[in-house]
C-alpha positions as CSV (number, residue, x, y, z in Angstrom):
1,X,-8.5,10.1,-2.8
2,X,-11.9,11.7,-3.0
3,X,-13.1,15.6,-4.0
4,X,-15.2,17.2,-6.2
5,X,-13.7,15.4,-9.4
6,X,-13.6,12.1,-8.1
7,X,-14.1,9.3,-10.6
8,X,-13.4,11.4,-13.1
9,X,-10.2,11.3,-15.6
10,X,-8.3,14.3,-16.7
11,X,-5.3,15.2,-19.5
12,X,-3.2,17.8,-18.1
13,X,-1.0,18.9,-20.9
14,X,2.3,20.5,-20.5
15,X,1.9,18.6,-16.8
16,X,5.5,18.8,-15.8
17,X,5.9,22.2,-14.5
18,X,5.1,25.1,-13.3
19,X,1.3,25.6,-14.0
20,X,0.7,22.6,-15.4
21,X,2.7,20.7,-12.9
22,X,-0.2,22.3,-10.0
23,X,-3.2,21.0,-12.2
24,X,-2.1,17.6,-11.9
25,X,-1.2,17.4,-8.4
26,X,-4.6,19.4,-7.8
27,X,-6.8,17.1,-9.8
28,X,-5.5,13.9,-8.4
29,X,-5.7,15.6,-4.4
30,X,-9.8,16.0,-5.7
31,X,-10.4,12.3,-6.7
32,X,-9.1,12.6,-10.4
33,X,-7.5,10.2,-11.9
34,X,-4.8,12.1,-14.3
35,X,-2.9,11.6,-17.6
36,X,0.1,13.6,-17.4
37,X,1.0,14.7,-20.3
38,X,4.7,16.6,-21.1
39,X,7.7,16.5,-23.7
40,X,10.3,17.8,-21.2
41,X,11.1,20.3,-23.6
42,X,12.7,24.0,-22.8
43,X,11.3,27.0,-21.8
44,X,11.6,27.9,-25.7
45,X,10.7,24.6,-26.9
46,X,14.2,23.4,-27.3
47,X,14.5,19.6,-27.8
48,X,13.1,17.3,-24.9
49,X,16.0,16.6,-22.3
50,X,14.4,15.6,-19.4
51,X,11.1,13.2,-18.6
52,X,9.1,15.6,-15.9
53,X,5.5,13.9,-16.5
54,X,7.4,10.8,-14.8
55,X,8.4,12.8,-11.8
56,X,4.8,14.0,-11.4
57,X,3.2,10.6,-11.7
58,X,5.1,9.6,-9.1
59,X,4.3,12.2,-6.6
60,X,0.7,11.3,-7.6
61,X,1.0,7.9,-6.7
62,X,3.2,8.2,-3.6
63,X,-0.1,10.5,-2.2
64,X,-2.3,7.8,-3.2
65,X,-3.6,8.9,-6.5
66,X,-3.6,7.6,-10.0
67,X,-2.0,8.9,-12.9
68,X,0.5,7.8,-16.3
69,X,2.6,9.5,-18.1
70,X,2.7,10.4,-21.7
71,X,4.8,12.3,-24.0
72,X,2.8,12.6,-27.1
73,X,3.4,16.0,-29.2
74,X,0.3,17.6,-28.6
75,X,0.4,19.8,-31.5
76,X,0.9,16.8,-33.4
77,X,-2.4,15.2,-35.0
78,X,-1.7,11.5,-34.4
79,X,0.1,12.7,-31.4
80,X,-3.1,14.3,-29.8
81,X,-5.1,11.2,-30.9
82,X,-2.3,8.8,-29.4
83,X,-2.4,10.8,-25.9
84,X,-6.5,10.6,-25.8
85,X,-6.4,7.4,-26.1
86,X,-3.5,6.8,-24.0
87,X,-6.6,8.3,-21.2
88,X,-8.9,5.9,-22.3
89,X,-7.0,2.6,-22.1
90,X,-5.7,3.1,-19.1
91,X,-8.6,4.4,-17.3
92,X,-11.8,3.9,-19.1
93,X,-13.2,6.9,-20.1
94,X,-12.3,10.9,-20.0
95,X,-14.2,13.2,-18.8
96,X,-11.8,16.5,-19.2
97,X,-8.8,18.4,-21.0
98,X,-7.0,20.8,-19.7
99,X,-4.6,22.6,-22.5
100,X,-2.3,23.7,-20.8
101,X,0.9,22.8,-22.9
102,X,3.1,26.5,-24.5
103,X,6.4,28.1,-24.8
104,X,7.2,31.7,-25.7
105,X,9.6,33.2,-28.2
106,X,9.7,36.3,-26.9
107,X,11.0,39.2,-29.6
108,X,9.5,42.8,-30.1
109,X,7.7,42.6,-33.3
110,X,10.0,44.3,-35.8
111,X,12.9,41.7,-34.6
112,X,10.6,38.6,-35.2
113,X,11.0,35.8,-37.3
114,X,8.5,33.6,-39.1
115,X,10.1,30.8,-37.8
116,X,9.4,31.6,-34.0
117,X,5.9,33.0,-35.3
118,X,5.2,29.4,-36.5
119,X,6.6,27.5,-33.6
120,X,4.5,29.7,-31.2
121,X,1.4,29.2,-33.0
122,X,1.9,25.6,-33.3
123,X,1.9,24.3,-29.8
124,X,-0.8,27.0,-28.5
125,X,-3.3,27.1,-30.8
126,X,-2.6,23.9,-32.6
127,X,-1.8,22.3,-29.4
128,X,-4.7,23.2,-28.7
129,X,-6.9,22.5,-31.4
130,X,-5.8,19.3,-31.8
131,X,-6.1,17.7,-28.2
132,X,-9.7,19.0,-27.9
133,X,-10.5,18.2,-31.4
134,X,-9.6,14.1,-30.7
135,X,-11.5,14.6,-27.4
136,X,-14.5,16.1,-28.7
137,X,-15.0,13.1,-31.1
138,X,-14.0,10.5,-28.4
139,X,-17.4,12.2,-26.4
140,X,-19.5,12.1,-29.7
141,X,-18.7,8.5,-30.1
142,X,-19.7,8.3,-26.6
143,X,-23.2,9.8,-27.1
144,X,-23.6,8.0,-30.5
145,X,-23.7,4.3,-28.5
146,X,-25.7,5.6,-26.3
147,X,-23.5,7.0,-23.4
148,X,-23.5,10.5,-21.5
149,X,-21.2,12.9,-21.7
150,X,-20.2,15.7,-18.7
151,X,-17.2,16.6,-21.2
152,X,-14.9,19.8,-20.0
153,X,-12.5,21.4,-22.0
154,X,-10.7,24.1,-19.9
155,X,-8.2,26.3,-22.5
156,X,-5.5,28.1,-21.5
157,X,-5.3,32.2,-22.5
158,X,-3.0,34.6,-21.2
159,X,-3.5,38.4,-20.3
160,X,-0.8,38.7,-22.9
161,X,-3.8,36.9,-25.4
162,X,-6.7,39.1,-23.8
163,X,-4.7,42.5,-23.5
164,X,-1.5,41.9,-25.7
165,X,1.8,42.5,-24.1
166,X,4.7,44.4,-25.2
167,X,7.4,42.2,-27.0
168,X,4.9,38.9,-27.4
169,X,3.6,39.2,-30.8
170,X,3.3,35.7,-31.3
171,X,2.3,34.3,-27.9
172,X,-0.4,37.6,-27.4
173,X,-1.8,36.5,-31.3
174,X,-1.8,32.5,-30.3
175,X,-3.4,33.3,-26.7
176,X,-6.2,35.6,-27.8
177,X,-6.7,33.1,-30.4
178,X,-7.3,30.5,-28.1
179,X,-9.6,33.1,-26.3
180,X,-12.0,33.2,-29.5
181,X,-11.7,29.2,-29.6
182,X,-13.1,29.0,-26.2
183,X,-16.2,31.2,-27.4
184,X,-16.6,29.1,-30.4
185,X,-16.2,25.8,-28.7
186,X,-18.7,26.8,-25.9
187,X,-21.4,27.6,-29.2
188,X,-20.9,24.5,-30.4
189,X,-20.7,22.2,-28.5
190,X,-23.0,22.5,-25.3
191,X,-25.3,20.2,-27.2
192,X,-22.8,17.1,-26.6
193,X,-23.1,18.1,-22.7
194,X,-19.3,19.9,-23.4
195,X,-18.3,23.0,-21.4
196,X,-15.5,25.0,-22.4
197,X,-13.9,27.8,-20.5
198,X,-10.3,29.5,-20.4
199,X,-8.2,30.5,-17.8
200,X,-6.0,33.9,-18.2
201,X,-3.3,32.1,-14.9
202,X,-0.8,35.1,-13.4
203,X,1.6,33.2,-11.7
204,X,5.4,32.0,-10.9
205,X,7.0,30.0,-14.1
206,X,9.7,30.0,-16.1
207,X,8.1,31.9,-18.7
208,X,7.5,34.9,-15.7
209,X,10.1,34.4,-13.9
210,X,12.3,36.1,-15.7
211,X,10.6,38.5,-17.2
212,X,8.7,39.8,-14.3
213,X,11.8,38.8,-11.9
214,X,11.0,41.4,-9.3
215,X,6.8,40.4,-9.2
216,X,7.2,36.9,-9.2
217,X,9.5,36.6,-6.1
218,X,8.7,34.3,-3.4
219,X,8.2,36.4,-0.3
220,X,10.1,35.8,2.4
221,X,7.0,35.0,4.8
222,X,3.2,34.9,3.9
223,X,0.6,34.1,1.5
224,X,2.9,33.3,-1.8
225,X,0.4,35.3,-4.5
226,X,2.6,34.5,-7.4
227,X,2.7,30.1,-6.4
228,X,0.9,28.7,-9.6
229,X,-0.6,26.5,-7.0
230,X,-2.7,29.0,-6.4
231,X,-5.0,28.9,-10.4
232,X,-4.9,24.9,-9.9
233,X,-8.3,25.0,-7.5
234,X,-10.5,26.7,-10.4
235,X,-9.2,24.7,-13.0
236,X,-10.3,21.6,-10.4
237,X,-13.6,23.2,-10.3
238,X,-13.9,23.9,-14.6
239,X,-13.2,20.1,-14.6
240,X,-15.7,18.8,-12.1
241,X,-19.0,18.3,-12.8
242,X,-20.5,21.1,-10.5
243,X,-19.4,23.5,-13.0
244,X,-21.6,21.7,-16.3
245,X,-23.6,25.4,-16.2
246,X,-20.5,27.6,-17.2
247,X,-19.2,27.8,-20.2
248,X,-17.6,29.9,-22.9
249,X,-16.2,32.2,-20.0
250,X,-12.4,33.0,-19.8
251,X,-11.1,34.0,-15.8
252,X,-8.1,35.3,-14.8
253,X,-7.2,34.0,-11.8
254,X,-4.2,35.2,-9.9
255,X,-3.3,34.6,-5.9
256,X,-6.5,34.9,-4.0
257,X,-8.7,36.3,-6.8
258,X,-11.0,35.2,-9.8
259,X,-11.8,37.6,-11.9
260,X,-13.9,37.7,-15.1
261,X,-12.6,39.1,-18.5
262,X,-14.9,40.9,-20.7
263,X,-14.1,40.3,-24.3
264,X,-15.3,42.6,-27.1
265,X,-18.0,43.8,-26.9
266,X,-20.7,46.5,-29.5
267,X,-19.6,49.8,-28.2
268,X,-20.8,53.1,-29.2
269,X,-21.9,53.7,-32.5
270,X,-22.6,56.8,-35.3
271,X,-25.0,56.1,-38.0
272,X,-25.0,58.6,-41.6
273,X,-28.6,58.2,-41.6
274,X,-29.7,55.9,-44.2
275,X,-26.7,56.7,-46.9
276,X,-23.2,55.4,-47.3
277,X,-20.5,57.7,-45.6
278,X,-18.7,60.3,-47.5
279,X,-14.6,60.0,-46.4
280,X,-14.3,63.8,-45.6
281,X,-16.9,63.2,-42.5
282,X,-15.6,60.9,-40.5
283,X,-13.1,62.9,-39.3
284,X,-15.9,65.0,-37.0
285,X,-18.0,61.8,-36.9
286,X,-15.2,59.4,-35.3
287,X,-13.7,62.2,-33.2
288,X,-17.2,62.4,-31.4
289,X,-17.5,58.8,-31.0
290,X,-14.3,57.8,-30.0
291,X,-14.9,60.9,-27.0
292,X,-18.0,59.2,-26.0
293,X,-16.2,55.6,-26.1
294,X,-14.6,53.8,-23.2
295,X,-10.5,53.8,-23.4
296,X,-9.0,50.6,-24.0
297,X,-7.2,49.1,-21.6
298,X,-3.4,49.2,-21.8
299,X,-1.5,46.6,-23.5
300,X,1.1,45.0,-21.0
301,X,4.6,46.5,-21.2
302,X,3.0,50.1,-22.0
């Protein structure tokens, strides 16, 4: 099979549905060869019941591609190692890592539980953290012997991490975490030859589906705008090599369109004129800036 990421290897994690599911199947269609990564477990990160990343493989391979399996906890330090070097025993290198792996626990923030908190932040931003982390010193090691690197790490956000959402403490916290990561991975480590970007997806899973059950239904003919097939072609692109100039950018990409997000950013600002501020004038001082300030956007759910 031959595209734009051809001879190139690829993690997908959380590669047995949904989103994930459309990365793999995407990658291999353009020439990647694909480590498909996925614990099977529930849309709340109940216990593994089911082996998915098989399933996927398989499809792979019946289309003429390449791809293994793997169900190594991601958020799980030897775990990560064990699944980045699963990538390059079977297939000689890797060249990318798409974290893509998450579950929600979704509570409004008065009901939540540390617990939830904890497992939430675990698999995103750990997830996260870790996979990259292992990959990142798998490239350096590369570079040390005298290799090249055309590394891409491509993070996954969420509107809910960019925006915040209404009854997503947790998964708005761990996703605009993973937001700042991006930024500080993109810093850093454009000196290997690394890229890292993030992708803010809007489409059809089974952590939409049933919250937004009227959005996310299939139409009944049409272009299908909710299909998470539709965010697989940029994340095929952030993993290719034509896209080595972009970096520490985060896209939403939903249907038809790619769209930019503009993190923060210096806004307007009132100065006391060379002295500290006395309490009793920022009343009058913040009132006129906050006039002359741009509104925030809404928070989902609002």
């Amino acid at each position: 099979m031959s595209g734009i990421c051809s001879g190139r290897v690829v993690i997908v994690t959380g590669a047995g549905r949904g989103i994930g599911r459309e990365h793999a199947l995407e990658l291999a269609r353009q020439g990647a060869r694909v480590v498909v990564n996925d614990l099977g477990v529930g849309r709340e990160g109940q216990e593994p019941a089911e082996t998915p990343a098989d399933e996927v493989v398989a499809e792979i391979r019946a289309a003429g591609g390449e791809a293994v399996a793997d169900a190594s906890d991601v958020a799980d330090w030897d775990g990560a190692g064990a699944l980045v070097e699963r990538a390059v025993s079977a297939f000689g290198q890797l060249d990318a890592v798409v974290n893509n792996a998450g579950f929600v626990r979704d509570r409004m923030f008065v009901s939540s539980t540390v617990e939830e908190w904890d497992a939430v932040m675990r698999v995103h931003l750990r997830g996260h953290f870790c996979v990259a982390r292992h990959a990142v010193a798998h490239w350096r090691a590369v570079i040390k012997a005298g290799g090249s690197v055309s590394g891409r790490i491509v993070n996954t956000s969420s509107g809910a991490g960019v925006l915040g959402s209404v009854g997503q403490a947790a998964y708005s916290a761990a996703k605009g975490g993973i937001a700042s990561l991006t930024l500080v991975q993109a810093a850093e480590l454009g000196r290997y030859g690394i890229a890292a970007n993030a992708i803010c997806p809007i489409a059809r899973t089974r952590m939409t589906e049933e919250v937004f059950g009227d959005m996310m239904r299939v139409p009944e003919s049409g272009f299908d705008a909710m299909s998470a097939a539709n965010v697989a072609p940029l994340v095929a692109w952030l993993c290719s090599e034509a896209s080595g100039s972009v970096t520490g950018r985060v896209f939403e990409v939903s249907g038809d369109t790619v769209q930019l997000m503009d993190g923060w950013r210096h806004g307007v600002k009132v100065s006391a004129g060379g002295r500290r501020w006395d309490p009793s004038e920022l009343t009058a001082a913040l009132t006129g800036l906050l006039a002359e300030a741009t509104a925030p956007e809404k928070v989902y759910g609002t």
